[in-house]
C-alpha positions as CSV (number, residue, x, y, z in Angstrom):
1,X,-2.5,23.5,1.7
2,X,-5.5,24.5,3.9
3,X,-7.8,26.4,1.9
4,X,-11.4,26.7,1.5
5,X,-11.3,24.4,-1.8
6,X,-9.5,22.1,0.5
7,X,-12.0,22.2,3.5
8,X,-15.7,22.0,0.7
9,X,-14.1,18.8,-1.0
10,X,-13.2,17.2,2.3
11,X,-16.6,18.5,3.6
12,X,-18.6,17.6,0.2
13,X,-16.6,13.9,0.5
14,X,-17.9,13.0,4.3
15,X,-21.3,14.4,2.8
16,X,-21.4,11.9,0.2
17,X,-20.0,9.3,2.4
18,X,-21.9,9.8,5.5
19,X,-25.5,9.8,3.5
20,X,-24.5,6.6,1.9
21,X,-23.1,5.0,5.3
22,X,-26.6,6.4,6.8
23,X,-28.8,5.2,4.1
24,X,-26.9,1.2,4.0
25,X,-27.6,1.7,8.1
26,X,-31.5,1.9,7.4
27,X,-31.6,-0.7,4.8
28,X,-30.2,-3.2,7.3
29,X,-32.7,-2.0,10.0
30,X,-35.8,-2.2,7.8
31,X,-34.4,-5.7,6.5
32,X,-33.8,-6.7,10.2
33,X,-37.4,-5.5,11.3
34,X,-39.4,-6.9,8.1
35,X,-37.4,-10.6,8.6
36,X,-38.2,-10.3,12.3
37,X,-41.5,-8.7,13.0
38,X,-44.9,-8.2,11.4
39,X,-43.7,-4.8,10.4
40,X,-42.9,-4.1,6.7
41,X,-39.5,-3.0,5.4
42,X,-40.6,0.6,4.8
43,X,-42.1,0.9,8.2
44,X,-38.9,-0.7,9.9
45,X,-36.6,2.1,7.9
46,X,-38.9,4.7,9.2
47,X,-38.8,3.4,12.6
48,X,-35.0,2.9,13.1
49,X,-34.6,6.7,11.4
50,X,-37.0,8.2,13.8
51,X,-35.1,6.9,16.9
52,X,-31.9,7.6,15.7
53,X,-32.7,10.9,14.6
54,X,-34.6,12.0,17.9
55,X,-32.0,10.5,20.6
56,X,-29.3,12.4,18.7
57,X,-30.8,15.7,18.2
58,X,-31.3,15.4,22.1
59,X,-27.9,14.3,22.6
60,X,-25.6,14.6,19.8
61,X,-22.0,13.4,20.1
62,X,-22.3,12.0,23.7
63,X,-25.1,9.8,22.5
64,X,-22.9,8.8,19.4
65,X,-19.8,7.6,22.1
66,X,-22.2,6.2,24.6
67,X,-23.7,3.9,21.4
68,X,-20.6,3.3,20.1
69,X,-19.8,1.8,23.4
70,X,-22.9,-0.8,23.3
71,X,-22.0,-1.1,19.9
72,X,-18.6,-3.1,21.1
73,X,-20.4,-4.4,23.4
74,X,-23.3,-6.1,21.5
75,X,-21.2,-7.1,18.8
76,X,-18.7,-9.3,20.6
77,X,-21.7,-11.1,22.5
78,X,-23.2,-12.1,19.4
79,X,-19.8,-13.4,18.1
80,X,-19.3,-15.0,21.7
81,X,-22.6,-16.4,21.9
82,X,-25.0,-16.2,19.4
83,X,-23.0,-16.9,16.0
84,X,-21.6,-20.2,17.9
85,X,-25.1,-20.8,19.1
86,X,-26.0,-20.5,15.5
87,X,-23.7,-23.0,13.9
88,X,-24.6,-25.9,16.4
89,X,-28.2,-25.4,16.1
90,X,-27.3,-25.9,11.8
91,X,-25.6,-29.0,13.1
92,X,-21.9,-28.2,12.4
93,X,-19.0,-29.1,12.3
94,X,-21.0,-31.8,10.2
95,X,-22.5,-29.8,7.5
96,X,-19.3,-29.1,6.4
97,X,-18.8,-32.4,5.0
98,X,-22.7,-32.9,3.8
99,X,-22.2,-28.9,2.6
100,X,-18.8,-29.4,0.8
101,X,-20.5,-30.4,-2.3
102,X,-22.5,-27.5,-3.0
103,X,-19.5,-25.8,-3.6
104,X,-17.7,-24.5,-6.4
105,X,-13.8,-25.3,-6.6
106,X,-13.2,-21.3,-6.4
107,X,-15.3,-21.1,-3.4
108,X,-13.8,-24.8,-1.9
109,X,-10.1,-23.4,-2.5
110,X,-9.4,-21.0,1.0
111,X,-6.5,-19.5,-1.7
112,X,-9.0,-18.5,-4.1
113,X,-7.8,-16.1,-6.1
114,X,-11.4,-14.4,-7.6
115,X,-12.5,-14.2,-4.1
116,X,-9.4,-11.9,-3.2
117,X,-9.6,-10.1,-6.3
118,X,-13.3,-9.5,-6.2
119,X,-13.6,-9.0,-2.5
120,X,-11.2,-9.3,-0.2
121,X,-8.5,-6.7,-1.8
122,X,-11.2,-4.2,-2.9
123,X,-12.1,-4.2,0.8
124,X,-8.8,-4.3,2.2
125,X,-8.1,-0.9,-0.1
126,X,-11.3,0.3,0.8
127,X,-10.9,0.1,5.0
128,X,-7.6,1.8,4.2
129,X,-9.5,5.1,3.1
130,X,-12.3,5.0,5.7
131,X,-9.8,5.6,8.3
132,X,-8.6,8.7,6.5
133,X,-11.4,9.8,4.9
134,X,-14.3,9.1,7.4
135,X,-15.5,11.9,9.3
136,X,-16.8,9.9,12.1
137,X,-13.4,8.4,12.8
138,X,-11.9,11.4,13.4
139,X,-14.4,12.4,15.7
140,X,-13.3,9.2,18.2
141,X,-10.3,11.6,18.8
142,X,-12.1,13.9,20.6
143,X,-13.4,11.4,23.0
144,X,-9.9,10.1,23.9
145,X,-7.0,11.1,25.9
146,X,-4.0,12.4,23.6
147,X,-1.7,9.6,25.7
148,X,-4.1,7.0,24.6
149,X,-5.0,7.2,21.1
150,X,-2.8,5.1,19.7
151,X,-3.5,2.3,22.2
152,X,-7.2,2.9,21.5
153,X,-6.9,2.6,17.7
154,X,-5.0,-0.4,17.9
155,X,-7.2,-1.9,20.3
156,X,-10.6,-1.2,18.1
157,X,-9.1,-2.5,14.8
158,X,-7.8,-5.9,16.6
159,X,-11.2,-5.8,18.0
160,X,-13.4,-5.0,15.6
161,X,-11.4,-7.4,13.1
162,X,-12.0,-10.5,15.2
163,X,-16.2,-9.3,15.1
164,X,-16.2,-9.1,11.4
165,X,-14.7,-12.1,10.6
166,X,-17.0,-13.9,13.5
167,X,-19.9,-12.1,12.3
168,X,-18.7,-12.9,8.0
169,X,-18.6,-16.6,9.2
170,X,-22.4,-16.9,8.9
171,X,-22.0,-16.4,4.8
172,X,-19.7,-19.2,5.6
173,X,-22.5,-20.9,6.7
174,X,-25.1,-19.8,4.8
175,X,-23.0,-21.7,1.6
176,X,-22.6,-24.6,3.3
177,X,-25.9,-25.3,4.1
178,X,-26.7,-23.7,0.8
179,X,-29.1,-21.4,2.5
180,X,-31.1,-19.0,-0.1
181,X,-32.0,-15.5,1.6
182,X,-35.6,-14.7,0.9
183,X,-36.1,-13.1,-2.7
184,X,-32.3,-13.4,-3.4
185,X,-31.2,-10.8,-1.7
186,X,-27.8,-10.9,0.2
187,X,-28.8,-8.6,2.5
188,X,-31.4,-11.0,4.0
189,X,-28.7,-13.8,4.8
190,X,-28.0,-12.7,8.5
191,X,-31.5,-12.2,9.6
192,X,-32.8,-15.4,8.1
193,X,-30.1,-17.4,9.5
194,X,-30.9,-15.7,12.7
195,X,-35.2,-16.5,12.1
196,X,-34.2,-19.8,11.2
197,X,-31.7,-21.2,14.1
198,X,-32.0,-18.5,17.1
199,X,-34.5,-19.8,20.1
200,X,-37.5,-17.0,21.0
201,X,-35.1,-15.6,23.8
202,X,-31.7,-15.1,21.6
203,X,-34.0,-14.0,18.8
204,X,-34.9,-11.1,20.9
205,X,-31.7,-10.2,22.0
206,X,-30.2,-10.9,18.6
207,X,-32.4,-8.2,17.2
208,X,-31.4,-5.5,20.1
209,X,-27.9,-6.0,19.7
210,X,-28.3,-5.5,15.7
211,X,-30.3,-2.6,16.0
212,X,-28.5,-1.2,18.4
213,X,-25.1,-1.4,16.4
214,X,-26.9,0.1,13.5
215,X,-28.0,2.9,15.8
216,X,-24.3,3.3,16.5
217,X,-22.9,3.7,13.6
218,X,-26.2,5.8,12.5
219,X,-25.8,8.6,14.8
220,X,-22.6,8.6,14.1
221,X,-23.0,9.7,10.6
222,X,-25.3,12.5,11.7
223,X,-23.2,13.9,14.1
224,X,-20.5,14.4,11.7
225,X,-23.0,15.6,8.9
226,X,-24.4,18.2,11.4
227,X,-20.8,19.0,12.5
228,X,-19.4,19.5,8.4
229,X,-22.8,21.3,7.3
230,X,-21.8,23.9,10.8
231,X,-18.1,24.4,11.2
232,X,-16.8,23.8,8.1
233,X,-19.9,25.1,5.4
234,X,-21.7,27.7,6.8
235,X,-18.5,28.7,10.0
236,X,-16.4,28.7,7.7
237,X,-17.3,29.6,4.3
238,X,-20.5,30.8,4.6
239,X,-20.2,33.3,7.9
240,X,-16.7,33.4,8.3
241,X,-15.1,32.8,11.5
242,X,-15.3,35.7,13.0
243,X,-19.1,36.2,12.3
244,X,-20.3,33.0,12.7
245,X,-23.3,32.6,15.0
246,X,-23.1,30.0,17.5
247,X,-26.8,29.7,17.9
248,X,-27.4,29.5,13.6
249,X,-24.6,27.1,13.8
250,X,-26.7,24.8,16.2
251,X,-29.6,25.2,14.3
252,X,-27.9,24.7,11.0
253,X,-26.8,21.3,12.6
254,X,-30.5,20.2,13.5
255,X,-31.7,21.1,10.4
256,X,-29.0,19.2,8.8
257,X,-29.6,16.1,10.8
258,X,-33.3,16.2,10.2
259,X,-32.7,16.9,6.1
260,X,-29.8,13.8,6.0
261,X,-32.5,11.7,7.6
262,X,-35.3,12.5,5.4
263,X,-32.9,11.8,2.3
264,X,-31.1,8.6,4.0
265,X,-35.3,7.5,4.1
266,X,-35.8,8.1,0.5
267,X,-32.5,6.4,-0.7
268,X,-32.7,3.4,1.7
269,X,-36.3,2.6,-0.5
270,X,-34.1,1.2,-3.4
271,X,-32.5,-1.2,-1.5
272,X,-29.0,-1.3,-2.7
273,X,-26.6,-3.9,-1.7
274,X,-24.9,-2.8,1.7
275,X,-21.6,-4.1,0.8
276,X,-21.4,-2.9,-3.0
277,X,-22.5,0.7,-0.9
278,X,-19.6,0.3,1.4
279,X,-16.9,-0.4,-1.1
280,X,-17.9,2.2,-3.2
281,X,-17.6,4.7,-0.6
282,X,-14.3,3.7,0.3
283,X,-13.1,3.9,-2.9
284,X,-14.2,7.3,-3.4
285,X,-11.8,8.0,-0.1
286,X,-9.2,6.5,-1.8
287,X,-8.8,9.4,-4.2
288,X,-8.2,11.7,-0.7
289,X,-5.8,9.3,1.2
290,X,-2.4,10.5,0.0
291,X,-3.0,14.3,-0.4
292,X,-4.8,14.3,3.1
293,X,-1.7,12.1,4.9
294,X,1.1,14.0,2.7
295,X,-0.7,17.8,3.9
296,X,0.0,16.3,7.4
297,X,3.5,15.7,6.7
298,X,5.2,17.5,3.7
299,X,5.0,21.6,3.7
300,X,5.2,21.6,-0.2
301,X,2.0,20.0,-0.7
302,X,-0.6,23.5,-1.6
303,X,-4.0,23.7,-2.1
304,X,-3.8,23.6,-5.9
305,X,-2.1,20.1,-5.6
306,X,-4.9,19.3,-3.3
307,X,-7.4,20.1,-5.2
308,X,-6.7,19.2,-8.6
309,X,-5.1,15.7,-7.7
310,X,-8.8,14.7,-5.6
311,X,-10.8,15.9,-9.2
312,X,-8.3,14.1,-11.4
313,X,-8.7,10.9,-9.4
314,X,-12.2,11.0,-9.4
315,X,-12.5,11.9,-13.0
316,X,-10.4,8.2,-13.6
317,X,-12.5,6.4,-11.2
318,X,-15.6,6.6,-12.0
319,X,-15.2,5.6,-15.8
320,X,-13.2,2.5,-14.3
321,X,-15.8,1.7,-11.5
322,X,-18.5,1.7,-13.6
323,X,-17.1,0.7,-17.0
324,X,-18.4,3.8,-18.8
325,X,-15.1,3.3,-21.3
326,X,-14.6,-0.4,-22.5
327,X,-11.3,-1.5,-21.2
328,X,-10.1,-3.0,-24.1
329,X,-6.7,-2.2,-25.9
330,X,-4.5,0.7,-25.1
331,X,-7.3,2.1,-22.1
332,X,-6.9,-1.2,-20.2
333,X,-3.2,-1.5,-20.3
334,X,-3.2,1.9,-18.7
335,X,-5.8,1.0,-16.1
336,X,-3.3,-1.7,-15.2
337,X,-0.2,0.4,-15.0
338,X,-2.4,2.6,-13.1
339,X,-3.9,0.0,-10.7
340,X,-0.3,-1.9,-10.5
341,X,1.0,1.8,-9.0
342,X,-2.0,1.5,-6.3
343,X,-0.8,-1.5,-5.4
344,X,2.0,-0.4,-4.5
345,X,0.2,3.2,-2.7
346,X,-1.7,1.2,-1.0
347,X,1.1,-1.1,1.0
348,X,3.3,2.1,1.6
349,X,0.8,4.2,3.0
350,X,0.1,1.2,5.3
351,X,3.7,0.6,6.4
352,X,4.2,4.2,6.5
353,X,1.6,4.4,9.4
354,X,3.6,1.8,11.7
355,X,7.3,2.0,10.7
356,X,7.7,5.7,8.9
357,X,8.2,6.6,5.3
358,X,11.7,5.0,4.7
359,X,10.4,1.9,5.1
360,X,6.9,2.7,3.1
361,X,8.7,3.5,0.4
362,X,10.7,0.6,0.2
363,X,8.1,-1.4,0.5
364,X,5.7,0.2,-2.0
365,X,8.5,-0.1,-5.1
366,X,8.8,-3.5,-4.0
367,X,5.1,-4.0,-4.2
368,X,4.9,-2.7,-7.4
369,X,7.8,-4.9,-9.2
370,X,6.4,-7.3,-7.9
371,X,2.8,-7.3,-8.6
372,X,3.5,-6.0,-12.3
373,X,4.1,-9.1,-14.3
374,X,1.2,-10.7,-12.6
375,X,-1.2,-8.1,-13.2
376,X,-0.6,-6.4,-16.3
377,X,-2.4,-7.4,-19.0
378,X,-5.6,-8.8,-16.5
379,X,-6.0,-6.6,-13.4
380,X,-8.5,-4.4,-15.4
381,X,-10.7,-7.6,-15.5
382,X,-11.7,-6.6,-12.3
383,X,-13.6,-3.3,-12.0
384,X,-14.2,-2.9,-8.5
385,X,-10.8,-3.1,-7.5
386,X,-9.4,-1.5,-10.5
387,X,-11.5,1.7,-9.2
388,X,-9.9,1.5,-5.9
389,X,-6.4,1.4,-7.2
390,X,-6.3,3.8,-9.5
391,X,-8.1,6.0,-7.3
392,X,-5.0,6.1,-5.2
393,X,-2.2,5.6,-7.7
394,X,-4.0,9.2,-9.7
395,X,-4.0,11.3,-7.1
396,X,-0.7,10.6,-5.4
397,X,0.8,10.8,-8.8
398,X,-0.5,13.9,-9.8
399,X,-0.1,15.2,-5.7
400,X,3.5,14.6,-5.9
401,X,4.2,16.0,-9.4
402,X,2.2,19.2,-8.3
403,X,4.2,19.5,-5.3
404,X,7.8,18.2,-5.7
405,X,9.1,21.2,-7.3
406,X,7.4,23.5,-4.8
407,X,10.3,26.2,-3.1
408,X,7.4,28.0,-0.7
409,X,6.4,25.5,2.3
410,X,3.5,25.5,4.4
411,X,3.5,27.4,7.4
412,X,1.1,25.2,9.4
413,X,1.0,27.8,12.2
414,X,-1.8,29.2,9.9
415,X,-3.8,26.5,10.5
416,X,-4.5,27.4,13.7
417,X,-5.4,30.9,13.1
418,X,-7.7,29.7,10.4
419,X,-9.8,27.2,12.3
420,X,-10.0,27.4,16.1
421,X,-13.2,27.6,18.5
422,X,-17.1,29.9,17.0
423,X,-18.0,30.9,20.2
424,X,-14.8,32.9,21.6
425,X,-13.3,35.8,20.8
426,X,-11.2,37.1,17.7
427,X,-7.9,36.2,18.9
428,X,-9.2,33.1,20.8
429,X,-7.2,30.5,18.4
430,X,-4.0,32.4,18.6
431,X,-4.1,32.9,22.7
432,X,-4.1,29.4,24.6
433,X,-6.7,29.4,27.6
434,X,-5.3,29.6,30.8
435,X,-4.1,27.3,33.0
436,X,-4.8,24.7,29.6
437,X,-1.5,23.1,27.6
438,X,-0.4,24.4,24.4
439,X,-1.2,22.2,21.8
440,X,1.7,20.0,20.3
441,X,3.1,21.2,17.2
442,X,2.2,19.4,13.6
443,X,3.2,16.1,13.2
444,X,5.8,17.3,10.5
445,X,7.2,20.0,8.1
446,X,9.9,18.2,6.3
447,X,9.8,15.8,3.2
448,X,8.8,12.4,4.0
């Protein structure tokens, strides 16, 4: 299961993901500074990549926690104060009633049916991988107790939940008062609600708290570039483990911060749409989701399953995502049957998290009877979520069939003489330190 074809498309994954994640990061700053300031968009891309890019070579991953931390913090005061703040000034609850007319029935109905199927479940799907396939996630572990992770995890997603649905309620407001962002681009709606409504002194603060969010979620993405591009490209594959150089690995880390800044800069000119950027990444994770949980669990899953079941997905998604292959006829049943399947991954693997696999499975056949003879036939209608679906449904399929009939297990004792600490001796990941506590054995080595 852990091999080095494993490791470079898990590594070559985050790449992808963390540039883009980087790159939507600097659009938003060079929006927010262009909207706000006398400074142009270019020049506020260049500004917010500089700082992020200097306090974080200075600091790395304790910069990245300590920002995450104002991060919390300066996104619940703008949900506490400012986006309330926000929707008096705009004198509501009234423009709700003078606003209900610019509405369309689909965007009137709160049950609307295209909104879910073009936004909300392509997000839902898409949140689902970043939490398995984001690098910078994983990387919250180490700055948590082992007692408390759970509790922590729960804690940020109730959290953070609450701040994007207080935060997403200024679209709501921005259709109500049928608010057009400047040169039709989403991307502007925030900040011109905030030039628009926002008083000099919550203006300012508006625009620290933003910035400084971006920041966060920024240096994030470098720290887990710089810690890929080290430990598991050139420590790993390039050096080997035993050779590896702890001062090459450093500087290999600079230079890759410095080089995923200069090429976050360059992208961030064309000005994509964030939110397209986002679910597109997370769909791309979806395609890693069930082969990375299963590896935790189930010794039969090898690299070869791995491997192949990550390519195949990706080889169905993109032709889906993009609609390189018309969807007419015979190809768009089986993008339904395929899609109806994710469905179904999708719930299980979200059960499976809170009440075991039992229960996931049970509730991911019931999913998929019961989502079949709604969808087949006009799920493929729908590209965007089409691509996250069968994204998941592809590679656990062809996971599963790759691994079911596997005899040999996993010994996941090897993983810890593969991987283990650069800067130590030979033997350093067999022999616990002294006076530390042996680590806890994997989570599982029996069929799920």
């Amino acid at each position: 299961m852990f091999t080095a074809k494993t490791q470079l498309m898990l590594a070559g994954s985050n790449i992808v993901g963390s540039l883009i994640s980087l790159m939507s990061n600097f659009i938003a700053g060079g929006v927010l500074i262009s909207m706000l300031s006398p400074f142009t968009f270019t020049q506020g891309v260049f500004a917010v990549a500089a700082g992020v890019l200097l306090y974080t070579l200075w600091s790395g991953f304790r910069a990245s926690v300590l920002t995450d931390f104002v991060q919390v913090v300066a996104m619940l005061g703008a949900v506490a104060v400012i986006v309330p703040f926000i929707f008096f000034a705009a004198d509501f609850p009234a423009a709700f009633e003078t606003g209900a007319g610019r509405l369309t029935p689909e965007q009137g109905d709160f049950f609307s049916s295209t909104a879910f199927m073009e936004q909300g479940a392509p997000y839902i799907a898409a949140v689902l991988a970043y939490a398995i396939g984001n690098q910078t996630i994983a990387q919250r572990l180490f700055a948590v107790k082992q007692d408390l992770i759970k509790p922590t995890f729960v804690t940020a997603t109730v959290g953070y939940g609450a701040m994007v649905i207080g935060v997403g309620m200024l679209g709501v407001l921005a259709l109500y008062l049928g608010y057009e962002p400047t040169g039709g681009d989403v991307n502007n709606i925030v900040p011109g609600l905030a030039a628009e409504y926002l008083p000099p002194v919550l203006l300012a603060l508006f625009f620290i708290m933003i910035v400084g969010a971006l920041s966060s979620t920024a240096d994030s993405d470098l720290a887990a570039l710089s810690s890929i591009m080290m430990a598991d490209v050139y420590g790993q594959n390039v050096a080997g483990k035993e050779k590896a150089n702890p001062r090459t690995m450093l500087l290999v880390g600079r230079i890759t911060m410095v080089v995923a800044t200069a090429a976050a800069v360059a992208f961030a000119s064309l000005r994509l749409n964030i939110l397209d950027l986002l679910v597109f990444v997370g769909a791309l994770w979806g395609a890693l989701v069930f082969p990375v949980l299963s590896s935790f669990y189930w010794d039969k899953v090898s690299g070869r399953a791995f491997t192949t079941s990550v390519l195949a997905a990706l080889a169905v998604f993109l032709p889906v995502r993009f609609s390189w292959i018309p969807v007419d006829g015979v190809f768009g049943i089986v993008v339904d049957v395929l899609s109806v399947l994710g469905i179904g991954v999708v719930l299980g693997l979200m059960v499976f998290g809170f009440f075991g696999a039992r229960a996931a499975k049970a509730v991911g056949v019931a999913a998929v009877v019961v989502s079949a003879p709604f969808s087949l036939g006009s799920l493929h209608e729908y590209a965007t979520l089409c691509g996250s679906l069968v994204a998941y449904s592809v590679s656990t399929v062809v996971c599963w069939a790759l691994s079911v009939r596997r005899r040999e297990g996993f010994d996941f004792s090897l993983v810890a003489r593969r991987t283990g600490d650069f800067d130590q001796g030979p033997r350093a990941a067999e022999t616990p330190a002294p006076d530390t506590p042996e680590a806890p054995e994997p989570a599982g080595t029996t069929t799920p």
